[in-house]
PyMOL Python script that loads the backbone (N, CA, C, O; Angstrom):
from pymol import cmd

cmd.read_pdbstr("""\
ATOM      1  N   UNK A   1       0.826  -1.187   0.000  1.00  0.00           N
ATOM      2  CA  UNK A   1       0.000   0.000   0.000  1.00  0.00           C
ATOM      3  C   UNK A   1       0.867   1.245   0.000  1.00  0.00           C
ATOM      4  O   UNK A   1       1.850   1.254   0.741  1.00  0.00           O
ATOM      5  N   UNK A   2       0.623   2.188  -0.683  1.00  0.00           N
ATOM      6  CA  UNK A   2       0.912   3.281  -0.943  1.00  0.00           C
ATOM      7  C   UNK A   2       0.699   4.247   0.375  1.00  0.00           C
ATOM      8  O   UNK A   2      -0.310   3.970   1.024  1.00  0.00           O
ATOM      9  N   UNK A   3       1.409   5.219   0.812  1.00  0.00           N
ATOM     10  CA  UNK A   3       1.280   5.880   1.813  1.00  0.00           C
ATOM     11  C   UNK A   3      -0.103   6.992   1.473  1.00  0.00           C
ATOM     12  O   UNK A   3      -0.916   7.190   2.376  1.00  0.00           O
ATOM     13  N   UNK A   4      -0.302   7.769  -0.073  1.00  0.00           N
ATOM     14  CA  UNK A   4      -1.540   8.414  -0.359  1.00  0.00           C
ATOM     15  C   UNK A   4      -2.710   7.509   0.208  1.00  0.00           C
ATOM     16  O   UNK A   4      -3.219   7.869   1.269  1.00  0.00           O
ATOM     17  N   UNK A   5      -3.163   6.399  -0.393  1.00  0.00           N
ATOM     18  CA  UNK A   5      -4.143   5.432   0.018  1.00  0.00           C
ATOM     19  C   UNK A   5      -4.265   5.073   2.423  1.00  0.00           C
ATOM     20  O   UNK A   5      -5.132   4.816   3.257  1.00  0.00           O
ATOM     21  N   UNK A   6      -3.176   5.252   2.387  1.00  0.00           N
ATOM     22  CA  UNK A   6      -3.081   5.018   4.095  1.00  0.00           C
ATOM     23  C   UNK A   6      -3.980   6.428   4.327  1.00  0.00           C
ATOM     24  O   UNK A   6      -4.900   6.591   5.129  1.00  0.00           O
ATOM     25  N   UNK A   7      -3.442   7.349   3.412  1.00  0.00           N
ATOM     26  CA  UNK A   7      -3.766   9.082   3.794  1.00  0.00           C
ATOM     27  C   UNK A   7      -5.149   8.826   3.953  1.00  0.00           C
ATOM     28  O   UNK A   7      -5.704   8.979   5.042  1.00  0.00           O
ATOM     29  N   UNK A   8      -5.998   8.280   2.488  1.00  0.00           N
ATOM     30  CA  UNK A   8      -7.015   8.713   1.925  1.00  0.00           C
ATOM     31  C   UNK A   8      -8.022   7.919   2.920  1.00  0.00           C
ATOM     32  O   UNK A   8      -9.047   8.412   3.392  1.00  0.00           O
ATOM     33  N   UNK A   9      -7.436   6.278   3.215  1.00  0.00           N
ATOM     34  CA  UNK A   9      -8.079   5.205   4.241  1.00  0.00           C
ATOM     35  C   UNK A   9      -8.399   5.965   5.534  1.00  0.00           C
ATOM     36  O   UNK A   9      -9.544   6.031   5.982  1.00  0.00           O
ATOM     37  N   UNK A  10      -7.382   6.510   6.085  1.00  0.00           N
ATOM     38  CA  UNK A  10      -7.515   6.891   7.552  1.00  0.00           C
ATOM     39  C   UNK A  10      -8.475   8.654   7.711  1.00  0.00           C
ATOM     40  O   UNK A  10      -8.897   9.222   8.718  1.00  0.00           O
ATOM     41  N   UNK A  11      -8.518   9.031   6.346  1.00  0.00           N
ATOM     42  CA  UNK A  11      -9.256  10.032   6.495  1.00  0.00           C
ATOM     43  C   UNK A  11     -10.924  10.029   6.136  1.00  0.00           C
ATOM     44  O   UNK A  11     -11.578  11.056   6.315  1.00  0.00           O
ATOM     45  N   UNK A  12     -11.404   9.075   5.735  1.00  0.00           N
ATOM     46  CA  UNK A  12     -12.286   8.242   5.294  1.00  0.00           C
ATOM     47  C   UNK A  12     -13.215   7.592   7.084  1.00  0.00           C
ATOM     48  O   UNK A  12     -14.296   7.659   7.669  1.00  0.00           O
ATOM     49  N   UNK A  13     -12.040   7.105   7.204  1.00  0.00           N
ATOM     50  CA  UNK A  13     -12.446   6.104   8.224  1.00  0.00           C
ATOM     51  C   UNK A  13     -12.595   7.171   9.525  1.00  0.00           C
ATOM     52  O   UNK A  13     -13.331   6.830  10.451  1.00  0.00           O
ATOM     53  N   UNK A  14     -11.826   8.585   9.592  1.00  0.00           N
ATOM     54  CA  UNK A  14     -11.980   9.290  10.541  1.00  0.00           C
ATOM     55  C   UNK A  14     -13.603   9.954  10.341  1.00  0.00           C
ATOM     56  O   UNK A  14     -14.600   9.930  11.063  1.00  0.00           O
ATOM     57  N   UNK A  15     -13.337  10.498   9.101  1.00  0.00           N
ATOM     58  CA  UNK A  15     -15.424  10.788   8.919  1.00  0.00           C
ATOM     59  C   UNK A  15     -16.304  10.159   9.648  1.00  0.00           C
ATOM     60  O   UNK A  15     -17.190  10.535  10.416  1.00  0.00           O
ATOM     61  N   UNK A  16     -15.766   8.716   9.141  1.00  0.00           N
ATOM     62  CA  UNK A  16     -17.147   7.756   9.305  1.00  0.00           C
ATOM     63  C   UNK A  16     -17.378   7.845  10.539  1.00  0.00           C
ATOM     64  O   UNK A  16     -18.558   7.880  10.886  1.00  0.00           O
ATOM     65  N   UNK A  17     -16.315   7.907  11.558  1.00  0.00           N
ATOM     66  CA  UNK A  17     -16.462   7.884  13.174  1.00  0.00           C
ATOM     67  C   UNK A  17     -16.959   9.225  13.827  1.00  0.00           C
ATOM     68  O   UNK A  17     -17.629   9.152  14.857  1.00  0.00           O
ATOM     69  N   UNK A  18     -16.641  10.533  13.235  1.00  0.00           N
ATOM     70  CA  UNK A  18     -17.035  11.893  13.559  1.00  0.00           C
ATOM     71  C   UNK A  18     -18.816  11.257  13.413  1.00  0.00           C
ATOM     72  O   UNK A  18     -19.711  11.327  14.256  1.00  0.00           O
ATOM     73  N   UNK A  19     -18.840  10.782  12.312  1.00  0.00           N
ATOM     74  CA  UNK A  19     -20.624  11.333  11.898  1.00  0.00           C
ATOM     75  C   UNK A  19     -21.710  10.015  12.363  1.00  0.00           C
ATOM     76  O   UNK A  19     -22.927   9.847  12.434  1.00  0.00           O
ATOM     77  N   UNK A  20     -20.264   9.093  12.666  1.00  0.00           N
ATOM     78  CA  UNK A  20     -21.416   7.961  13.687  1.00  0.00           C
ATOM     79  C   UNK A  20     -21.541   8.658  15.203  1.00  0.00           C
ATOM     80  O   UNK A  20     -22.573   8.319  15.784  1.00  0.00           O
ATOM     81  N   UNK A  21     -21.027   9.200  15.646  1.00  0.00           N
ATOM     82  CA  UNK A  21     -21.023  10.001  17.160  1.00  0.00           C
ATOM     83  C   UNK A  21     -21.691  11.314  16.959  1.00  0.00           C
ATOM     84  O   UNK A  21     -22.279  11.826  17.911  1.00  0.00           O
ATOM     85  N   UNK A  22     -21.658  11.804  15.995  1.00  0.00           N
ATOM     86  CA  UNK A  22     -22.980  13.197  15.914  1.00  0.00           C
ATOM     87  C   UNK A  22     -23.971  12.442  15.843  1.00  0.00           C
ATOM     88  O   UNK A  22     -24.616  12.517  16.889  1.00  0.00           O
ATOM     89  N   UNK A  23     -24.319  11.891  15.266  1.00  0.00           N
ATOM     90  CA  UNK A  23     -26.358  10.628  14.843  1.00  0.00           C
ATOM     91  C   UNK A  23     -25.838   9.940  16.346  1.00  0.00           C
ATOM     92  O   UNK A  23     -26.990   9.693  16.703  1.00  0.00           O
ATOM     93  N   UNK A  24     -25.398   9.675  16.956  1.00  0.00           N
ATOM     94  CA  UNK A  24     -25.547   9.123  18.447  1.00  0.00           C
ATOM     95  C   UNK A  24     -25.947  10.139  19.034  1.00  0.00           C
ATOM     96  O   UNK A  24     -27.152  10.315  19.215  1.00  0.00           O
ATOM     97  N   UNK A  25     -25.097  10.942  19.415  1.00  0.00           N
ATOM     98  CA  UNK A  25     -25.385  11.639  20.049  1.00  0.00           C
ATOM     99  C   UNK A  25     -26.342  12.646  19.824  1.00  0.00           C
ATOM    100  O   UNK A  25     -26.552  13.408  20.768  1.00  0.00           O
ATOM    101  N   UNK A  26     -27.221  12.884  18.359  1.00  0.00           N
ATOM    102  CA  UNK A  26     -28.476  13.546  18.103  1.00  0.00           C
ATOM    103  C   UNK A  26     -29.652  12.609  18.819  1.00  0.00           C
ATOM    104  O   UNK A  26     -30.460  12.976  19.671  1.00  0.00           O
ATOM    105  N   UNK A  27     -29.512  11.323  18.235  1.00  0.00           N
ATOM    106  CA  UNK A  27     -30.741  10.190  18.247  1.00  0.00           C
ATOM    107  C   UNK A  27     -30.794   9.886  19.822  1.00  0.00           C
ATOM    108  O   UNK A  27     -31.769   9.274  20.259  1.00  0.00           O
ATOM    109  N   UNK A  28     -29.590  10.370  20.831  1.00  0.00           N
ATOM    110  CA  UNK A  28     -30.448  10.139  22.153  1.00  0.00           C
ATOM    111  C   UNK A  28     -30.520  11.477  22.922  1.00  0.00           C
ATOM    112  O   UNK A  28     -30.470  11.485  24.152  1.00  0.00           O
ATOM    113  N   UNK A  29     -30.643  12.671  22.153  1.00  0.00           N
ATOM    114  CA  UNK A  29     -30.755  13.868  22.710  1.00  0.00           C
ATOM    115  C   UNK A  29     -31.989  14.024  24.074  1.00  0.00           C
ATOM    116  O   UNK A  29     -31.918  14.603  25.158  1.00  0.00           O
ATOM    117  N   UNK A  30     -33.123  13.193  23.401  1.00  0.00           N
ATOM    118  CA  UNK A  30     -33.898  13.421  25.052  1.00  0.00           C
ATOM    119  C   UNK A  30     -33.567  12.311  25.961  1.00  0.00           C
ATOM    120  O   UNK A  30     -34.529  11.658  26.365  1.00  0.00           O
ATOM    121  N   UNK A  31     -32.520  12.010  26.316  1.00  0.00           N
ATOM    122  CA  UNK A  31     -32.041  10.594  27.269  1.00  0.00           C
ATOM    123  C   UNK A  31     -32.017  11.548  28.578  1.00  0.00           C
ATOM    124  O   UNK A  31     -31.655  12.723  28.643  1.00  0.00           O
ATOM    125  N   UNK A  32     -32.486  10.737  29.563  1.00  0.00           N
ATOM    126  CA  UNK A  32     -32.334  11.275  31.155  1.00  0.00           C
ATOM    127  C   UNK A  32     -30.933  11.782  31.347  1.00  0.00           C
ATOM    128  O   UNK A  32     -30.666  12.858  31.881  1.00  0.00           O
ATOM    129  N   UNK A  33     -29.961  10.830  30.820  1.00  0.00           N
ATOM    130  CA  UNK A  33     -29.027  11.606  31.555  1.00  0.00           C
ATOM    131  C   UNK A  33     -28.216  12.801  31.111  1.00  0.00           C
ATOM    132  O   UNK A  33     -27.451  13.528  31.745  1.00  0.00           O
ATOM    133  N   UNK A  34     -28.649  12.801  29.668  1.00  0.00           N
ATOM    134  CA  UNK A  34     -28.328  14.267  28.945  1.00  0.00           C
ATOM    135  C   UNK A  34     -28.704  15.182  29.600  1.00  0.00           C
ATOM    136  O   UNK A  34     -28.017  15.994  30.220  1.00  0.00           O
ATOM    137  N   UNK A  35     -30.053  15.102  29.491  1.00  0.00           N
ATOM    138  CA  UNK A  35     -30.734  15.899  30.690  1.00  0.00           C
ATOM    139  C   UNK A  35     -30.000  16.385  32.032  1.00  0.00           C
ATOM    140  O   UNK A  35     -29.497  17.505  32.116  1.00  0.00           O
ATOM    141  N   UNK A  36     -29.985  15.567  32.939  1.00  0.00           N
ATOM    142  CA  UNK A  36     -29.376  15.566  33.929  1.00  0.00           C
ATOM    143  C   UNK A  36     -28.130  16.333  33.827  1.00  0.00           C
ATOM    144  O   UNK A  36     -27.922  17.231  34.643  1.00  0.00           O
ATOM    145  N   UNK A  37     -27.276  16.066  32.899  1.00  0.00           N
ATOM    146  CA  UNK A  37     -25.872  16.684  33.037  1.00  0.00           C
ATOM    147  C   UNK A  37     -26.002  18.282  32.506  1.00  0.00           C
ATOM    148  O   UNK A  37     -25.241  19.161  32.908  1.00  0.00           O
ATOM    149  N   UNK A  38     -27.168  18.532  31.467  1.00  0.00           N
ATOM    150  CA  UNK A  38     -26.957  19.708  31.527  1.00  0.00           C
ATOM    151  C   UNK A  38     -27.348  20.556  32.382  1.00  0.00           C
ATOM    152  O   UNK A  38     -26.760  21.589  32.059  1.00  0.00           O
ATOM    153  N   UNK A  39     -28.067  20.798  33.402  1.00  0.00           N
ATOM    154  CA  UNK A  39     -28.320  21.022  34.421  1.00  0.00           C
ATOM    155  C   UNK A  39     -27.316  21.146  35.608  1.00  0.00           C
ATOM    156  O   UNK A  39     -27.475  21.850  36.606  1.00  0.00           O
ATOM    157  N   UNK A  40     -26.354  20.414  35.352  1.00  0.00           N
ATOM    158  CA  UNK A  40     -25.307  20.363  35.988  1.00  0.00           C
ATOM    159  C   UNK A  40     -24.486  21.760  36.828  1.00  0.00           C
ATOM    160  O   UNK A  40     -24.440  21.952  38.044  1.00  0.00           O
ATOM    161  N   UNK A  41     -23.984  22.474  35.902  1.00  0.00           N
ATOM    162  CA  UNK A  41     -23.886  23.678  35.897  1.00  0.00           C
ATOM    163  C   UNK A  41     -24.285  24.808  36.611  1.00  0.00           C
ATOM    164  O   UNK A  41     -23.623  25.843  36.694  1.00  0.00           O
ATOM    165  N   UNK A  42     -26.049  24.476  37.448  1.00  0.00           N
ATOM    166  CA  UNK A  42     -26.721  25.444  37.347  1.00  0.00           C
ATOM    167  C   UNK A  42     -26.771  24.975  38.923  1.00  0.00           C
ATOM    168  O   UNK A  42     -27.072  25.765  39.817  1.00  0.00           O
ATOM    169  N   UNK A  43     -26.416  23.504  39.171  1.00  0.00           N
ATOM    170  CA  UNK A  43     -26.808  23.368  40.744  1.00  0.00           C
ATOM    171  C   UNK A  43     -25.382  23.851  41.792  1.00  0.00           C
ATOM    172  O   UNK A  43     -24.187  23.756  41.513  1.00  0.00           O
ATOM    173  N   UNK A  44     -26.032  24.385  43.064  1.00  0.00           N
ATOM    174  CA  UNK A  44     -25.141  25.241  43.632  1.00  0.00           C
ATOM    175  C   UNK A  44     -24.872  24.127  45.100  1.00  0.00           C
ATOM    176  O   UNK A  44     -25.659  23.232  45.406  1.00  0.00           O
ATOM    177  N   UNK A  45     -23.905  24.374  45.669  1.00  0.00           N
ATOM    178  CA  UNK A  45     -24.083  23.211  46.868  1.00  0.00           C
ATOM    179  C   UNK A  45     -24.122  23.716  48.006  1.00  0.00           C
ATOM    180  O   UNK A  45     -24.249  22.996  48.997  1.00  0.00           O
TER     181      UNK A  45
END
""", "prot")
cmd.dss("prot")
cmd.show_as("cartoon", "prot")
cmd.util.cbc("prot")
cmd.orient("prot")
């Protein structure tokens, strides 16, 4: 294998992982504990 093709493989394969973790992390946007953590922030002790 050619080092371009390693380039083109690993930049390919980095997408695919960015845009499987955005659609995760869209598709469980109303999850409790999303919820929960953003709130986080706001509690005082």
């Amino acid at each position: 294998m050619e080092i371009t093709t390693l380039r083109v493989l690993a930049t390919v394969v980095s997408f695919l992982v960015f845009v499987g973790i955005a659609v995760w992390a869209w598709r469980n946007r109303d999850s409790s504990g999303f919820k929960e953590a953003e709130s986080l922030p706001f509690i005082e002790d």
